[in-house]
N, C-alpha and C positions, 0 to 999 in steps of 0.2 A: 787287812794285813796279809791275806795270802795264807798258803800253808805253811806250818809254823813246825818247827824241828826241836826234840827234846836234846840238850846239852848237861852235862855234869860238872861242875867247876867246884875244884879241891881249893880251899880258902883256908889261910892260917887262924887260929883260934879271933885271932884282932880283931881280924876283915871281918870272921863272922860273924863276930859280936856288934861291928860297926852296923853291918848288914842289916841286923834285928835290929840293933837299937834306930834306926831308920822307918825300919817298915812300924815299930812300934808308937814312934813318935807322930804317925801318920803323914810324913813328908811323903811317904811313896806306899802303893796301896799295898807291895807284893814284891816279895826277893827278884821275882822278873824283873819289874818298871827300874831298879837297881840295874839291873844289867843293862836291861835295854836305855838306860839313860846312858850311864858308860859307854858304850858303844858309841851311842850316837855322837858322844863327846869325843870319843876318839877317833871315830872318822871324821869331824870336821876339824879336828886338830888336824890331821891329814891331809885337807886340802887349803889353799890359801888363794883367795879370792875363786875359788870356785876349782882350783885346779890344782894338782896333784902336786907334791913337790920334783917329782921328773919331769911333768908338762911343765913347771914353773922354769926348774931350771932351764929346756930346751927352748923356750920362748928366749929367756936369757941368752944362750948362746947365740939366738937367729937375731936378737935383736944388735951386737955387739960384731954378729961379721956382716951388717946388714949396709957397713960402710959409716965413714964417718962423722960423729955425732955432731947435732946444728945446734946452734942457744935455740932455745923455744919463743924468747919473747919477739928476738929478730925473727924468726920465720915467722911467726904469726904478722910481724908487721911489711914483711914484704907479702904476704900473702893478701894481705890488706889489701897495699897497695895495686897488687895486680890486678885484683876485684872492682877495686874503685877503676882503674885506667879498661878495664873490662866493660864494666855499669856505661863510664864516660862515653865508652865509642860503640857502643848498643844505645847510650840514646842520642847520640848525635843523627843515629840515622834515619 
């Protein structure tokens, strides 16, 4: 894990009762594995399919000025087509 940095976090009487009553029940070994589960939940809440919600939405924008949107089933079947009349006149020759 690398070198590790000591933190303090002030919790309301609940949290910290929730806190114990966790590490007690033996879902988690230690008030850490608590934090560091949070954490990791909250940075992947964070990102959305792999990427931040500023990269998400900047993809967004590039994709929306990136010119005007095609149906996807027609391009794929003109792409076909191209492919095929491509195949045709590579083996004709």
């Amino acid at each position: 894990m690398g070198r590790l940095e000591t933190i303090t976090v002030e919790l309301t009487p609940d949290m910290a009762e929730a806190v114990d009553a966790a590490v007690r029940s033996g879902r988690f070994g230690s008030t850490g594995d608590i934090v560091l589960a949070a954490l990791e939940q909250w940075q992947s809440g964070r990102l959305i399919h792999g990427y931040t919600p500023e990269e998400f939405d900047r993809l967004i924008e590039e994709g929306e000025t990136s010119g005007d949107p095609i149906d996807g089933p027609q391009a794929m079947r003109e792409l076909e087509t191209e492919l095929e009349a491509y195949i045709g006149q590579r083996d004709s020759r």
